[in-house]
C-alpha positions in Angstrom: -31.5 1.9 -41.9 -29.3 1.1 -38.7 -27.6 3.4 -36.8 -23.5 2.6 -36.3 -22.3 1.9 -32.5 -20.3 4.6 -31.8 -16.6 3.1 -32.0 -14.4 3.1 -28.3 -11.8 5.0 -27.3 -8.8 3.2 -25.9 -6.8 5.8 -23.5 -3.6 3.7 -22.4 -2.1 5.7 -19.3 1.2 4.2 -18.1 1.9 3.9 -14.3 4.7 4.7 -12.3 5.3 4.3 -8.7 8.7 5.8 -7.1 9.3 5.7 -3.4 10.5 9.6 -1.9 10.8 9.8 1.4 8.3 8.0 3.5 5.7 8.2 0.4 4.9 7.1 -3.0 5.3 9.5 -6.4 2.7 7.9 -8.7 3.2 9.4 -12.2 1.6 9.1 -15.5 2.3 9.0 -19.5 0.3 8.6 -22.2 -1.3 10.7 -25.1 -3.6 13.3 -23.9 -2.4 12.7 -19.5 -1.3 15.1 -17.5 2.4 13.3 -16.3 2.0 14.9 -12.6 -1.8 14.6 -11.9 -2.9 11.7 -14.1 -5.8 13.7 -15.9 -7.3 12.6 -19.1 -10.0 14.5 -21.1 -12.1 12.4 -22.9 -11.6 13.6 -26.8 -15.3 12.4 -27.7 -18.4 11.4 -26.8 -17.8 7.8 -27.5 -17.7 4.7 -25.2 -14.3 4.9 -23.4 -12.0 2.0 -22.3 -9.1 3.7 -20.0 -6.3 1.1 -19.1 -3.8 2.4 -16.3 -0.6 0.0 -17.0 2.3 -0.4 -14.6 5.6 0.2 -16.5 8.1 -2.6 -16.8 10.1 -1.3 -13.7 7.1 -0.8 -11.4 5.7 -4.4 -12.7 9.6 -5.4 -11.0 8.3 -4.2 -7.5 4.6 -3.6 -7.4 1.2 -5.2 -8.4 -2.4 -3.6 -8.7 -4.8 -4.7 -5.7 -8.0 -2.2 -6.4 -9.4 0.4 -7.4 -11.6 3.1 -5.7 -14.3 5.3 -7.7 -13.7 9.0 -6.1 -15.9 10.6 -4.1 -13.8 14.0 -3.9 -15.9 17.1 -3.4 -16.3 17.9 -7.3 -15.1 14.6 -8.8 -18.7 12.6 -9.1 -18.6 9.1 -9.5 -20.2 8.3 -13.1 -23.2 6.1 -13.7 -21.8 5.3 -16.6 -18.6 3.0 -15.5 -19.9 -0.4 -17.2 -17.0 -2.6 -16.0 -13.8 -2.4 -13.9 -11.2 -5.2 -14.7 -8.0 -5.9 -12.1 -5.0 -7.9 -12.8 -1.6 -7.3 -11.5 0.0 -4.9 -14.2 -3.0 -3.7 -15.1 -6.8 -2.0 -14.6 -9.0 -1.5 -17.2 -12.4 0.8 -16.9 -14.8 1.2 -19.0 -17.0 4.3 -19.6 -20.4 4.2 -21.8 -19.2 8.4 -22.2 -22.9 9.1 -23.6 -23.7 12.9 -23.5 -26.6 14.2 -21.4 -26.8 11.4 -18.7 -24.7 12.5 -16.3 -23.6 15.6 -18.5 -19.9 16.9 -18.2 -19.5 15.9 -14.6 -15.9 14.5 -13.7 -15.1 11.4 -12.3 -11.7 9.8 -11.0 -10.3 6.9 -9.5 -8.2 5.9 -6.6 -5.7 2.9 -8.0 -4.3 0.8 -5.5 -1.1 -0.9 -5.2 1.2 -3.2 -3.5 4.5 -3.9 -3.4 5.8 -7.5 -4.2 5.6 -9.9 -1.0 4.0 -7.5 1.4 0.5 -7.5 1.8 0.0 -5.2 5.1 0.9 -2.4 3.0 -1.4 -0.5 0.3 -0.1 2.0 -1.9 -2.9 4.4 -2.6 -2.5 6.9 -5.7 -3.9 10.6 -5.8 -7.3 10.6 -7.3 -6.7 10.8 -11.5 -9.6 12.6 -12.9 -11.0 11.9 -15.7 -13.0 14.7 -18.0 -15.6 14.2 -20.0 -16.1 17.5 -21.7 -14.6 16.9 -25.2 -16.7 20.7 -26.4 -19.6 20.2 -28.7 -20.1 17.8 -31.3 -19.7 19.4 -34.8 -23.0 19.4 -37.1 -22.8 16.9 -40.2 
């Protein structure tokens, strides 16, 4: 008897990039993110594709360059990333999520921007954690 993959969970975290002041506000929405920070917490342990999407009026101004793994004290960067896809309004990451290799241990990303036309400037986000500590996995 085979065992079933694990099915993926698809976190969709919209992006958007303000100018106040002399900065950037990056902000977030989506089910389960924190609007100010950009947190998720990973509801399972499942495989775990996380696409950070520019909303329509940031798509108007700004693109997506790259994107940075953290290395914050605290925020570890994951063995477990699998693949990291770039296009303009978008980044997707992907996260095997599989308990017991790298256990609970956060990990977070730096996403990094541009405005339309000018390349001498990058646009660097905080650093969106993501949790992998959904609680244990009830008995069957």
């Amino acid at each position: 008897m085979s065992e079933k993959s694990p099915s993926t969970t698809k976190i969709n975290a919209s992006v958007t990039i303000k100018i106040e002041g002399d900065g950037y506000v990056w902000s977030y929405s989506g089910d389960g993110i924190d609007p100010h920070t950009g947190q998720i917490t990973l509801p399972n342990h499942n495989p775990a594709q996380i696409t950070y999407s520019l909303c329509p009026e940031s798509q108007n101004d700004y693109s997506f360059t790259f994107v940075n793994l953290s290395t914050a004290p605290g925020v570890a960067i994951t063995r477990q990333i699998t693949s990291v896809q770039i296009a303009s309004a978008s980044i997707i990451i992907q996260d095997e999520n599989l308990p017991g290799y790298t256990g609970t241990t956060p990990f977070g990303f730096k996403l990094i921007a541009r405005p339309h036309g000018d390349i001498s400037v990058s646009i660097v986000s905080p650093d969106p954690v993501v949790v992998n500590d959904p609680g244990q996995n009830p008995h069957c």
